[in-house]
Structure formats: structure tokens, C-alpha cells
C-alpha positions in Angstrom: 0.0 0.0 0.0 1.8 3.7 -1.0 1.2 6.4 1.5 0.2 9.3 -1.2 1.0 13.0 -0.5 -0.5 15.7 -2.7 1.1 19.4 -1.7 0.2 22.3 -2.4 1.3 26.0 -1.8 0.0 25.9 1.5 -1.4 22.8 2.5 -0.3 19.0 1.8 -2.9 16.3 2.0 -1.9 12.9 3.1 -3.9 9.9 2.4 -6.3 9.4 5.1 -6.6 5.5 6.5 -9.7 4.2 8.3 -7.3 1.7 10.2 -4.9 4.6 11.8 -6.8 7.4 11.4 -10.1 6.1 13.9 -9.4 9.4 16.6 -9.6 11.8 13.7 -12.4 9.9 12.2 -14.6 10.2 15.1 -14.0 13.8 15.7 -14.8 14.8 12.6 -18.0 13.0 12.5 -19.3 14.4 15.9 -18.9 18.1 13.9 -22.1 19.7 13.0 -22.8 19.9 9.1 -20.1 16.9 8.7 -22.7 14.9 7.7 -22.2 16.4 4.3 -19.1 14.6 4.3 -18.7 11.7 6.3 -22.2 10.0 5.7 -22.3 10.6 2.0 -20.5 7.3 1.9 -19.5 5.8 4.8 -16.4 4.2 3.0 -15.1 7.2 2.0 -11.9 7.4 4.1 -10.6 4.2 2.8 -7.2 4.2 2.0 -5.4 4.8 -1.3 -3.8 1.6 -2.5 -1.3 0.1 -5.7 -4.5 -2.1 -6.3 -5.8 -3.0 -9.6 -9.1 -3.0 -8.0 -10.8 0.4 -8.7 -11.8 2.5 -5.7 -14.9 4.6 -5.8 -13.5 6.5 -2.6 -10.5 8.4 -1.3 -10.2 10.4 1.4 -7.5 12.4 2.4 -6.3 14.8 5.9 -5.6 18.1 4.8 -2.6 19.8 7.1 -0.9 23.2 6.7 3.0 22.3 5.1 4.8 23.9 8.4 1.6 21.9 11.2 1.8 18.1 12.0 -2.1 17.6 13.1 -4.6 18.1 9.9 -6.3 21.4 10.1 -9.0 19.4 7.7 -10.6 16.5 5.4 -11.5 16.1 2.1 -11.8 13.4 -0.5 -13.6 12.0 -3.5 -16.4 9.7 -2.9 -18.9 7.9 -6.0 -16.3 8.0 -8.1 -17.8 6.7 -11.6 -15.1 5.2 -13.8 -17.0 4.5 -16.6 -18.1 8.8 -16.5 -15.0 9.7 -15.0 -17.0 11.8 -12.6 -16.7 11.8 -8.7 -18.2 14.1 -5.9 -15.9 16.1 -3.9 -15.8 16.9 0.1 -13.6 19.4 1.6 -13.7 20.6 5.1 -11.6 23.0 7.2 -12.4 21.8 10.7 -10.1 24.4 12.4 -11.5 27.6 12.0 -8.2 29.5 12.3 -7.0 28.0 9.2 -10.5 29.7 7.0 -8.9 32.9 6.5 -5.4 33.0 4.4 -6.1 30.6 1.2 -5.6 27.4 2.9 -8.9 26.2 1.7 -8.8 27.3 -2.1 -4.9 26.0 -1.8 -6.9 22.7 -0.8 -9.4 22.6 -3.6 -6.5 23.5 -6.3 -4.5 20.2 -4.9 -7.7 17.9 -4.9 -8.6 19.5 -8.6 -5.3 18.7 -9.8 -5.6 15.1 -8.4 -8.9 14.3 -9.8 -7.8 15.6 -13.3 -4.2 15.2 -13.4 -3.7 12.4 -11.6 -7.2 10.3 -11.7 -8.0 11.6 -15.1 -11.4 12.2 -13.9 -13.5 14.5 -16.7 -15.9 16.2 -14.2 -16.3 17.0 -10.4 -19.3 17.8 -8.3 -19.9 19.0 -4.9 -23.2 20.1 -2.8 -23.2 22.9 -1.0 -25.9 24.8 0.7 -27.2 28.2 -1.1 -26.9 30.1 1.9 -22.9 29.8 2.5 -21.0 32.4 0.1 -17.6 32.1 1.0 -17.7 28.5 0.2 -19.9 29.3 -2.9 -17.0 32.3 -3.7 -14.5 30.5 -3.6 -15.6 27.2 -5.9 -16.7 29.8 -8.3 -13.0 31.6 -8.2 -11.9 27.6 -8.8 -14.2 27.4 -12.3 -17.2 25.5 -10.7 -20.9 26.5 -11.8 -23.8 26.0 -10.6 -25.5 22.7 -12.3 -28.8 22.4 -9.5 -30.5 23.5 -7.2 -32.1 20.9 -4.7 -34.9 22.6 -2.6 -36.0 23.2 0.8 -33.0 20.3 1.7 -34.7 19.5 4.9 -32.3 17.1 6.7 -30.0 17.9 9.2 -31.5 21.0 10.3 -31.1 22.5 7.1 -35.2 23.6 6.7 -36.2 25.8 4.1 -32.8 25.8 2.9 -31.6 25.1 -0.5 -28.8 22.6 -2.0 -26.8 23.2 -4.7 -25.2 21.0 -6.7 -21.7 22.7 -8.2 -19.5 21.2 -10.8 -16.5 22.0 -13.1 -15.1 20.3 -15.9 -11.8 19.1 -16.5 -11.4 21.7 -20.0 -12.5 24.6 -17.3 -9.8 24.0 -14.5 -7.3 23.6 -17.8 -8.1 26.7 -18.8 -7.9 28.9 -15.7 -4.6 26.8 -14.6 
């Protein structure tokens, strides 16, 4: 099994592994609105391996370059080989780390990996309507709106609306 290691300007993910990686695991899934990310598929923080098995999930810790303990998570979950399409989660869990880039720094890597790396051809992500900066910043990465789910009702969400963002892999190449 490789341990994989995506960096970025300011931020290096690290492949996250359900097997060591239980303590982080659990306290990311007792954080409110996680459920966007951890229960979308709950074997999304498998590990990244040299199979010739295909995985339909990654997930990976995302750490500032200079910090040891990950400021975050994200990963690709669904991912449909045949498509090559895949839904993305990214989460900052420390707060201190939302201001200063470390976020977009985080999309750019995963972006890079899905198309560079995975080949993937197009990348989705829910998001609710109400939450600009996270909207802002997807848009500043080349994603579009595709949907608009309404009044997404779980999870406290009422009277709320889902979006459903995506970019392609010709519109990351040609803002890269």
C-alpha cells in the first residue's frame, strides 16, 4: 500500500486511512454539518492503495505544510469510472485556518488530483445556497452551478436550499 501526498502552496494532504486514522475519524463526524461529508458514503476514508481494484473512494487529511495535526478533510467519494466523474468533500475543521487561502490552496490540490492524476473529466460537490464564502471561492476555482435541490430538509437545514456545483476538466485547464 503507498502512503500518497498531494502538496500544495500551503497545504499538503496525506492519504487518510480508516485503520490509523479512527481518533480523527470520530471527531470529525461528531462536527455539525459533517454529515455532508462523512455520511455521504461511509467508506469514503478508505485508504489509497497500488490495487488493480478500482476505488470509488478516497479520502485524504488536509494539514498546513509547516503543522503536523490536519487542520482538515477532504476526498472523492462515488467516483464513476466508466463517467469519470466523482463528488468532492472538503472541510476546514479548524477555524483559524479559513482565513489565508488554505482552503482554495486545498481545492486547487484535490482538482489537480482528480484531473491530473485520476483523469477524472468532471467534479461535483453540494453545497448549501446560503454559504457564500464557500460558494465564492468554488466559483474563483471554475465550478458552476448545475442544481439547485430545494428546501433540503435534513439535518436541520429547513427551508434551505442545495446546490449542486461542478467544473469540468477543460475549465480547471483553462484557468490553470
Amino acid at each position: 500500500m503507498k502512503h500518497l501526498q498531494l502538496k500544495g502552496e500551503m497545504v499538503r494532504l496525506e492519504a487518510l486511512n480508516s485503520d490509523t486514522d479512527k481518533e480523527v475519524i470520530a471527531r470529525w463526524s461528531a462536527i455539525p454539518g459533517s454529515w455532508l461529508l462523512l455520511d455521504a458514503l461511509h467508506g469514503w476514508h478508505r485508504p489509497a492503495t497500488d490495487s488493480e481494484q478500482p476505488v470509488d473512494s478516497v479520502g485524504f487529511r488536509i494539514h498546513a505544510l509547516d503543522e503536523s495535526d490536519p487542520i482538515g478533510h477532504a476526498g472523492l467519494f462515488g467516483i464513476c469510472w466508466p463517467h469519470h466523474e466523482a463528488w468532492l468533500v472538503i472541510e476546514l475543521d479548524d477555524r483559524a485556518y479559513w482565513e489565508g487561502h488554505y482552503g482554495p490552496d486545498a481545492l486547487r490540490v484535490m482538482l489537480r488530483y482528480s484531473f491530473d492524476e485520476l483523469g477524472l473529466r468532471r467534479v461535483a460537490i453540494g453545497v448549501f445556497d446560503y454559504d457564500a464564502r464557500i460558494m465564492r471561492a468554488l466559483e474563483e476555482a471554475g465550478f458552476m452551478i448545475e442544481g439547485r435541490m430545494l428546501d433540503e430538509s435534513s439535518h436541520g437545514a429547513h427551508g434551505r436550499a442545495g446546490l449542486v456545483m461542478g467544473i469540468r476538466r477543460e475549465a480547471w485547464s483553462g484557468i490553470q
